[in-house]
C-alpha positions in Angstrom: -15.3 -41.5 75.9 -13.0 -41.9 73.0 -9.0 -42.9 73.4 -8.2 -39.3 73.4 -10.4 -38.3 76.5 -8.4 -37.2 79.7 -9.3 -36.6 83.2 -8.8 -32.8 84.2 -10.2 -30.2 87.1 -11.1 -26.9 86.0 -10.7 -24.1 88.8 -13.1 -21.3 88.7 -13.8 -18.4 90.5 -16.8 -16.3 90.2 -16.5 -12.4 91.6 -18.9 -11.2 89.6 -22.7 -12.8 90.4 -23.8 -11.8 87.4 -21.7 -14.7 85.5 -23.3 -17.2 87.5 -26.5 -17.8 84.5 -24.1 -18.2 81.9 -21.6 -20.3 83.7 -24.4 -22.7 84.8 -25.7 -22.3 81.2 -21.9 -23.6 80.1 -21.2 -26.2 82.9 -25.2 -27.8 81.7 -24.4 -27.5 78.5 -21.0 -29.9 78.5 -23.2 -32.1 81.5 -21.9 -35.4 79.4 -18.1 -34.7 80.3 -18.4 -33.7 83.9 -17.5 -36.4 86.4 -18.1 -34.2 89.6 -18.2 -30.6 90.9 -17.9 -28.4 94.3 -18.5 -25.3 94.9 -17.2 -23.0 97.8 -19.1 -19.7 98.5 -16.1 -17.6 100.4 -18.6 -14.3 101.8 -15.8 -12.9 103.1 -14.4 -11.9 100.5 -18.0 -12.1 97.8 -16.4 -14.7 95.6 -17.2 -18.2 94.6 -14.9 -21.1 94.3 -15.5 -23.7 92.1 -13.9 -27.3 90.9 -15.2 -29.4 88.3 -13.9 -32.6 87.0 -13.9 -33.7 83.4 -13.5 -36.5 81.6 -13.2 -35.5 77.5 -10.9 -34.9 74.6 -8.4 -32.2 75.3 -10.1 -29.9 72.8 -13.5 -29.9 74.6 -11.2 -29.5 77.9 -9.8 -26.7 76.1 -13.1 -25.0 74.4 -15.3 -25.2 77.8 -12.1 -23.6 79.6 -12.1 -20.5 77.7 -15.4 -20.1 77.6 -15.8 -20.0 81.5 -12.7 -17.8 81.2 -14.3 -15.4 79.2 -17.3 -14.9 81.0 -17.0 -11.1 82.5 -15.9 -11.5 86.4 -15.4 -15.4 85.9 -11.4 -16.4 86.3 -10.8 -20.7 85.0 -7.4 -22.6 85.1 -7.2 -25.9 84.5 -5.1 -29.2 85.0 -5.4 -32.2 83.2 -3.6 -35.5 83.5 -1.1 -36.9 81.9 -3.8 -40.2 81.6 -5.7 -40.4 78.4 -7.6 -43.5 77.5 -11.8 -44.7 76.7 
């Protein structure tokens, strides 16, 4: 990672099951900046919780962000730290 990289967790949740393909397609597809992820199915109430931690430049933070966001029936916020560094 370059200086600019910072450490974030994106929040997702999935209420739609047809998002999941294209969120997995997403999450795969920025693989080198995620540190970890967890997912929560919650049945009771047919949604799926997700975290995922990244380590990247704000702008790739930003970019993968809204593009889980837009994903019909997908809702993403995220939270980065203050950190930055390599």
């Amino acid at each position: 990672m370059n200086a600019e990289s910072r450490i974030a967790v994106i929040g997702i949740i999935v209420e739609k099951e047809s998002a999941v393909e294209g969120l997995n397609s997403l999450l795969h597809a920025y693989g080198r900046y995620i540190i970890g992820r967890m997912g929560i199915p919650y049945p009771k109430r047919n949604v799926h919780i997700i975290s995922v931690a990244v380590d990247a430049p704000q702008d790739v933070i930003n970019a993968l962000s809204g593009k889980i966001g837009s994903l019909d029936g997908v809702s993403a916020r995220t939270i980065s730290s203050g950190v930055s560094g390599s």
